[in-house]
C-alpha positions in Angstrom: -0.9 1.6 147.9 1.0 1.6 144.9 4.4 3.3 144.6 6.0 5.4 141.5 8.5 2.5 141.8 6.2 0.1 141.4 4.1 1.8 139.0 7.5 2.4 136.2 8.1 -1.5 137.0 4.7 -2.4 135.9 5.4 -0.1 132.7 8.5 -1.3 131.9 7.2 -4.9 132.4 4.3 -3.8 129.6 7.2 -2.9 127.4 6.5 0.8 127.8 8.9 2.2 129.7 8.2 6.1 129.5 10.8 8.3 128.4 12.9 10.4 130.7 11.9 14.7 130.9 14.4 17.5 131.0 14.7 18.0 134.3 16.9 14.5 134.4 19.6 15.6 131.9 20.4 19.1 134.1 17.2 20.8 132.6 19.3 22.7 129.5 17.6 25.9 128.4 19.3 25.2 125.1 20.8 22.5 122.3 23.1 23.5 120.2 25.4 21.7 117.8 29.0 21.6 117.5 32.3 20.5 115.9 34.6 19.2 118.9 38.5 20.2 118.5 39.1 16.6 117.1 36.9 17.0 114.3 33.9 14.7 115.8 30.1 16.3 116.4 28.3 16.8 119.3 24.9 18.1 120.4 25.0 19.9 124.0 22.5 21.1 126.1 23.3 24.2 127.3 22.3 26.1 130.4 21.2 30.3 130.2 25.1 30.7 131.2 26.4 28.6 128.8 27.5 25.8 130.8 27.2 22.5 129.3 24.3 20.2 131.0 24.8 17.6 128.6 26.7 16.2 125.8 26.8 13.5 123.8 27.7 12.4 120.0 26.6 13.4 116.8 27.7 10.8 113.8 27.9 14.2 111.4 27.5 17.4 111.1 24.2 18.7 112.3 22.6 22.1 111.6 19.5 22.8 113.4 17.1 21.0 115.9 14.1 20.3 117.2 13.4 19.7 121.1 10.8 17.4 122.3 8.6 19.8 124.6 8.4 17.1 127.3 10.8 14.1 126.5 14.6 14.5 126.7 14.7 13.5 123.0 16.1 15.9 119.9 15.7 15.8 116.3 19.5 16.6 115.1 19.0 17.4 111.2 22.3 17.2 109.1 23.2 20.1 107.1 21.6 21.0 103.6 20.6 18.7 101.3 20.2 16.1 104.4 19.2 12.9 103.6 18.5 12.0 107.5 17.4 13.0 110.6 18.5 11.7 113.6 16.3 11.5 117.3 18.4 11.6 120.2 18.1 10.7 123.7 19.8 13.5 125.0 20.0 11.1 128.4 22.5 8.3 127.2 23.3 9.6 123.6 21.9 7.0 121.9 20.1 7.1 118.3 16.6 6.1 119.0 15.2 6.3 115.2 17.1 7.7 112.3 14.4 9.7 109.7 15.1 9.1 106.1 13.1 11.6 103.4 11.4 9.6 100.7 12.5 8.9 97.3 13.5 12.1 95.4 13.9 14.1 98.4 15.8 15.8 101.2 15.9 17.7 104.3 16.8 21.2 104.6 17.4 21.1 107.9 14.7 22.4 110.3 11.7 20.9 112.3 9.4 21.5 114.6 7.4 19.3 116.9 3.5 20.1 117.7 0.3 18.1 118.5 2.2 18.5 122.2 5.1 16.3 120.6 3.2 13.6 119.0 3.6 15.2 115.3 7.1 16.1 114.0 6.9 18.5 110.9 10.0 18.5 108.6 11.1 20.9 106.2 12.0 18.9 102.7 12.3 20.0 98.8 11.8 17.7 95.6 15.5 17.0 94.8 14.7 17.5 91.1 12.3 20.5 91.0 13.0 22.3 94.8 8.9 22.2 95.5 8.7 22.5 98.8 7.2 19.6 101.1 6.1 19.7 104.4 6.7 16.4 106.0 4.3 14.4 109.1 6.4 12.3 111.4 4.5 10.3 114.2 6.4 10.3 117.0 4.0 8.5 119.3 4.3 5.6 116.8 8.3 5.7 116.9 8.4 8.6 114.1 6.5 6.6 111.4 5.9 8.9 108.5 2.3 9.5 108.3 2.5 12.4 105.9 3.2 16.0 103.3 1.9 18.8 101.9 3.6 21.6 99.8 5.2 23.9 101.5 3.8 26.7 99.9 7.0 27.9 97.4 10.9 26.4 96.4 13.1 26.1 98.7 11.5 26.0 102.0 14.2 26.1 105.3 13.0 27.4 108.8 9.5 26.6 110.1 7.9 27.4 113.6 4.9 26.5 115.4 2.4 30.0 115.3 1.4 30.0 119.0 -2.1 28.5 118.4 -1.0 25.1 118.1 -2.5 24.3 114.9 -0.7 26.9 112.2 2.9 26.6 111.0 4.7 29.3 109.6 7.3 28.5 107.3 10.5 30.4 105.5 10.1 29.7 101.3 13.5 30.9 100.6 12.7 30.7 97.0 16.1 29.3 95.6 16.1 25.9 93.2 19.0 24.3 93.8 21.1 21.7 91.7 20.6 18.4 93.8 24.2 16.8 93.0 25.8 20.0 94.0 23.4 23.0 95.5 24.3 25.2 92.4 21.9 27.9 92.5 19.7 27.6 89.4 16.8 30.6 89.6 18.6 33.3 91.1 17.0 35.9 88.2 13.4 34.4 88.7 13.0 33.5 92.6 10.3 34.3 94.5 10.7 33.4 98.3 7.5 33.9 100.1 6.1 33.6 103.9 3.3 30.6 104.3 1.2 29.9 107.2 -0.6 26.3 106.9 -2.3 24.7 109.1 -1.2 20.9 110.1 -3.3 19.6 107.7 -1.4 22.0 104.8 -3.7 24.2 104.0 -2.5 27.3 103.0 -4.3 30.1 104.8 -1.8 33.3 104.2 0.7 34.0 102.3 3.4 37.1 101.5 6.3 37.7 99.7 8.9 40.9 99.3 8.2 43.6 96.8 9.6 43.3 93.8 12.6 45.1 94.2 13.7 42.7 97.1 12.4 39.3 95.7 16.5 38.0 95.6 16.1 38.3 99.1 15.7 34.5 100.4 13.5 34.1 103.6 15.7 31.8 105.4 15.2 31.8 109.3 12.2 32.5 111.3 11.1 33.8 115.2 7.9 34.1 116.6 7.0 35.9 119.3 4.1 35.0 121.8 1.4 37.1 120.3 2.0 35.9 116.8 4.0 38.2 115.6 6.7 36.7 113.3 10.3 37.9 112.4 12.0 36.7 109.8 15.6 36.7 108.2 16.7 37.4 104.4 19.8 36.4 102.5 20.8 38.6 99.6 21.5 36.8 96.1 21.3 39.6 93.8 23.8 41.6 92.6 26.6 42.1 94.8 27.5 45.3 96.6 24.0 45.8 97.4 22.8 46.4 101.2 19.5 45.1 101.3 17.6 45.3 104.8 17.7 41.5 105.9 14.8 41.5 108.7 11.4 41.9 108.6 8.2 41.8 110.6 4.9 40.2 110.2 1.3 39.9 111.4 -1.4 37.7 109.7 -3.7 40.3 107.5 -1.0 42.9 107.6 1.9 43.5 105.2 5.5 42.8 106.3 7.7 45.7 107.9 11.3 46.2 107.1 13.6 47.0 109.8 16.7 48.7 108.1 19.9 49.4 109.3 22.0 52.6 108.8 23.5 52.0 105.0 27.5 51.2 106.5 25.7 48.9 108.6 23.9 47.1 106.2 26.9 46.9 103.8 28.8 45.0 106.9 26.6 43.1 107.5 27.3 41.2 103.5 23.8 40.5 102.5 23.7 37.7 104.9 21.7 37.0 107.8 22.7 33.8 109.4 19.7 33.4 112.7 16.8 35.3 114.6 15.3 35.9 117.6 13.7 38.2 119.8 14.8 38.9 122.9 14.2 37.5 126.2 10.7 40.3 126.7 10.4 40.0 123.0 10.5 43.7 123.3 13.1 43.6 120.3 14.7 41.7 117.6 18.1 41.0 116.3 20.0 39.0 113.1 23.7 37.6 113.0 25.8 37.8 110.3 29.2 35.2 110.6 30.3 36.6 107.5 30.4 40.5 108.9 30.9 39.1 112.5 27.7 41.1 113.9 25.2 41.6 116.3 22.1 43.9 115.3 18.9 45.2 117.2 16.1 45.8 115.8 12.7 47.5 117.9 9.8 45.9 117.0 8.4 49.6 115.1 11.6 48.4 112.7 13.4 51.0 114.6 17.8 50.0 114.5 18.6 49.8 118.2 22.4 49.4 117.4 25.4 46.7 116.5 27.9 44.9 118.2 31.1 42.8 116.6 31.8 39.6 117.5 33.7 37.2 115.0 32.3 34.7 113.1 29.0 34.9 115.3 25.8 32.8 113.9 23.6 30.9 116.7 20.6 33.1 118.8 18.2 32.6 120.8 16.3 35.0 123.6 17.3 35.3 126.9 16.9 37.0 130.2 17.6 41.0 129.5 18.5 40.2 126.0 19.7 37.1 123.6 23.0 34.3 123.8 25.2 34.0 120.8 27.0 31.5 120.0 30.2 31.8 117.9 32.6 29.5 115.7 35.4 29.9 118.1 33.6 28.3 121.1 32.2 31.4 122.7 28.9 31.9 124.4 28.1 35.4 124.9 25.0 37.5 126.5 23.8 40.2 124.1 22.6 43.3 126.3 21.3 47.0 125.8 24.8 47.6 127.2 26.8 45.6 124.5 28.3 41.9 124.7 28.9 39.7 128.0 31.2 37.1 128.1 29.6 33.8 129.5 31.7 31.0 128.9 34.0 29.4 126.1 34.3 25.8 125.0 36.8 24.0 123.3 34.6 23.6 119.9 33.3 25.6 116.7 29.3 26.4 117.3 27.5 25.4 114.2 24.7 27.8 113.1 21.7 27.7 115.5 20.6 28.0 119.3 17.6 26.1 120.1 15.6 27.2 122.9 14.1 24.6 125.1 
């Protein structure tokens, strides 16, 4: 009879060795990147508590991720304009391919993996025009680059898998950007837009804010289970103003503001740093690190409330509610109730939670 021992022997012998799951590197309900106290980078996984499953070394500064959905493998993208990606085994630490954008180009640092992890999808702009392009990573052939479309708009950032496996949603936020130095070069024309494309990049819907609101870039995205998608708005028109910075959507319908009491809004300084819904997807809530806040959203765009917490960024749903992270190391629980401390490491969170 054969054995599972015998069997990965035989596999390893072929030169295909599969790649370890989750479950052996503490099965982490989240990555997140950080800046340790000594100024290097690290990517953790993180359990629903906060406690650290796994860790291991960045060579820069990352700003979002994407998780493998069955390998213990991450896609840690450096911050905006990227020019690499790096795929991690999240095992060992080691850099199993590093992803450079073609010619011309860069990453703005999100991805998302589909085609149950075969395809990789990257978020890029034309370094000299800020056209949005939607890259195609193989990952069952070592993350050759089979691929792009357009995004859809300028400026593209977030993108999520829609929950029928074959539609992306993506976050045109709108802003052409000086390549040398991200000087921000349409602010009085920009038009951000929301695109859903299928995998083969063709666009099938497409919205954007009223007129009014069209300085408001779509940055960051959530999507709940039944399709509906939340997404999150920087302000870069004049200043002063308190633009709502969340919205809802449904394919076929038009978007849904959800506005927060005016004092609110002003706090929160035109600036939305993540989403997510919550653990029931029963609500939604947006960070600010620049107001250092917390706020709740229902999904009938009803505010549900705020809560302070400095220099808070990262999200991502959880059991009766969401986790923040923070710049100072903290790890919190955000609850009906208010905040719940979890744990505190010794680093400074960078801007995302990715759940696993």
């Amino acid at each position: 009879m054969a054995t599972r021992r015998g069997f990965l022997i035989g596999l390893a012998a072929a030169g295909v060795a599969p790649r370890i799951g989750w479950a052996a590197v503490g099965s982490p309900a989240y990555l997140a990147a950080a800046r340790e106290a000594d100024g290097t980078f690290t990517l953790y996984g993180l359990s629903t508590n906060g406690i650290a499953k796994f860790r291991v070394p960045l060579p820069a500064r990352g700003h979002a991720g994407a998780a493998h959905p069955i390998r213990a493998e991450a896609v840690a993208f450096a911050r905006r304009p990227g020019q690499f990606a790096l795929v991690i085994d999240c095992a060992t630490g080691a850099v199993l391919h590093s992803l450079t954008p073609p010619e011309r180009r860069q990453f703005n640092g999100h991805g998302v993996f589909a085609a149950g992890g075969d395809l990789l999808f990257t978020s890029e702009q034309a370094r000299d025009t800020s056209e949005g392009i939607i890259g195609i990573w193989d990952a069952a052939a070592g993350y050759a680059r089979i691929g792009e479309f357009p995004s859809g708009g300028i400026g593209p950032h977030d993108l999520r898998l829609m929950p029928d496996g074959q539609t992306l949603v993506v976050a045109n936020g709108g802003i052409a950007t000086d390549p040398s130095d991200r000087t921000k070069l349409n602010i009085s024309t920009m038009r951000p837009n929301l695109g859903y494309l299928t995998l083969s990049g063709t666009l099938v819907d497409r919205v954007e804010p009223s007129p009014d609101l069209q300085q408001n870039s779509i940055r960051h995205l959530a999507v709940r289970g039944d399709g509906l998608v939340a997404f999150a708005m920087q302000w870069e028109g004049q200043p002063g103003m308190a633009p709502p910075l969340v919205a809802l959507h449904r394919r076929g319908q038009a978007p849904m503001l959800a506005e927060a009491p005016l004092a609110d809004e002003i706090a929160m300084q035109g600036y939305a740093g993540s989403i997510a819904f919550c653990g029931d997807g029963s609500e939604v809530a947006i960070t600010s690190p620049r107001g250092g806040r917390v706020h709740r959203f229902g999904i009938d765009g009803v505010f549900l409330g705020a809560v302070g917490r400095a220099d808070v960024c990262g999200l991502a749903p959880r059991a009766g509610g969401y986790l923040a992270s923070d710049g100072l190391g903290g790890l919190v629980a955000v609850a009906p109730s208010g905040l719940i401390a979890l744990a505190r490491h010794d680093c400074a969170w960078d801007n995302h939670i990715i759940p696993l």
